[in-house]
C-alpha positions in Angstrom: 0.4 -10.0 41.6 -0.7 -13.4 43.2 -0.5 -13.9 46.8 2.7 -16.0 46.8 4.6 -13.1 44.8 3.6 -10.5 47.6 4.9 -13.1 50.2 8.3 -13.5 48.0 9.8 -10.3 49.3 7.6 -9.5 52.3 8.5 -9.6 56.1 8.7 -13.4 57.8 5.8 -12.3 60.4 3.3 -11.0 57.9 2.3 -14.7 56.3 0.8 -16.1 59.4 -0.9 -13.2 60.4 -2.8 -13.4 56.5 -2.8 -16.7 56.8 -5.4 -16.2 60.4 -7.1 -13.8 58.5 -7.8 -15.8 55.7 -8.7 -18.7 57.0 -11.4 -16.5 59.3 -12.7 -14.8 56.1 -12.8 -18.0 54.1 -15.3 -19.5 56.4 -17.3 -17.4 55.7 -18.0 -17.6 51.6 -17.0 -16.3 48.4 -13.6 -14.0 49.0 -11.6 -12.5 46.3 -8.0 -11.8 47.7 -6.1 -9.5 45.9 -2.3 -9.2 46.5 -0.8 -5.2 45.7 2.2 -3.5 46.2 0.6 -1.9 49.7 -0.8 -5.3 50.8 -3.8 -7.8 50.6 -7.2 -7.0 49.8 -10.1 -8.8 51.0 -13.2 -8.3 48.3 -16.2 -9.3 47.8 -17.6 -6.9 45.3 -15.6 -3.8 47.0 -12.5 -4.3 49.4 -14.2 -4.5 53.0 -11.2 -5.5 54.9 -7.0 -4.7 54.3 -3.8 -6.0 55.3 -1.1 -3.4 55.4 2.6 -4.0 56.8 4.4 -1.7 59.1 7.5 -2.0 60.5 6.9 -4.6 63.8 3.2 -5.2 63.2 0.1 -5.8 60.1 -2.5 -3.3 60.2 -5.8 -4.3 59.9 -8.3 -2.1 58.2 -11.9 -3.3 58.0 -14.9 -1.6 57.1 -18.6 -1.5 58.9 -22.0 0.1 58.7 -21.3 1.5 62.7 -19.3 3.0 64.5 -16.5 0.7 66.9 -15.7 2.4 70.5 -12.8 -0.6 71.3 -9.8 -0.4 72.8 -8.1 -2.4 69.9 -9.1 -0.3 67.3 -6.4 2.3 67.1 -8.0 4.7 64.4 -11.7 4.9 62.8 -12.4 7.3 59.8 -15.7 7.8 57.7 -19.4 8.2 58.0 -22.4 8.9 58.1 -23.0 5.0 56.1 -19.5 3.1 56.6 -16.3 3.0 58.7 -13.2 2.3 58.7 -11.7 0.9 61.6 -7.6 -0.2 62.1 -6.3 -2.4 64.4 -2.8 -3.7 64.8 -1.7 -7.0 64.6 1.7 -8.4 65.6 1.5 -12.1 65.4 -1.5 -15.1 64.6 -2.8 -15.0 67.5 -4.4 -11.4 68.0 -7.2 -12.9 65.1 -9.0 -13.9 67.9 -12.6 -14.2 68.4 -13.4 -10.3 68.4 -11.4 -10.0 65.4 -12.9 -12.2 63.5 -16.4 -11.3 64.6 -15.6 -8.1 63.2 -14.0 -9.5 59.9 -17.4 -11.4 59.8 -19.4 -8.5 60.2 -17.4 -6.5 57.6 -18.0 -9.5 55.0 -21.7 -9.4 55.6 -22.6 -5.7 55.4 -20.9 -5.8 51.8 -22.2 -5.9 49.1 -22.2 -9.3 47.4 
């Protein structure tokens, strides 16, 4: 499904924040997005960051070679090599400089 189908039938909030999102990870090179049923994938050769709606809020899933001890970040899984780390996003504005210093970090540990 493209990106604009996903948007068709999806929540009025959830656009912008993608849209912040994607214009941090765009920046930064090559980026396959891929629109699914559950939400957006960010790819370069494997998915190293996720979009996924909830009911008031987008959760972002990224994935790093370390752990991340942050307030934001309300859930990390994985180990001993990569991590998953979530963090909730309610409007444009939380992609903010941390965030997309992750989402950076996340685009350069994967593999191209």
């Amino acid at each position: 499904m493209s990106v604009q189908e996903y948007f068709a039938t999806g929540p009025e909030f959830e656009r912008p924040i993608y849209e912040a999102v994607a214009a941090a990870l765009t920046e930064l090179g090559p980026l396959v997005v891929d629109a699914v049923q559950v939400g957006i994938l960010f790819k370069r050769v494997r998915t190293f960051a996720e979009l996924r709606p909830q009911r008031a809020r987008v959760v972002l899933s990224f994935w790093l070679s370390r752990p991340l001890d942050h307030p934001r970040v309300v859930r990390s899984l994985g180990g001993p090599r990569r991590f998953a780390h979530f963090v909730h996003l309610r409007e444009p504005q939380d992609v903010d400089d941390e965030v997309r210093d992750w989402l950076a970090e996340a685009y350069l540990s994967s593999p191209e």
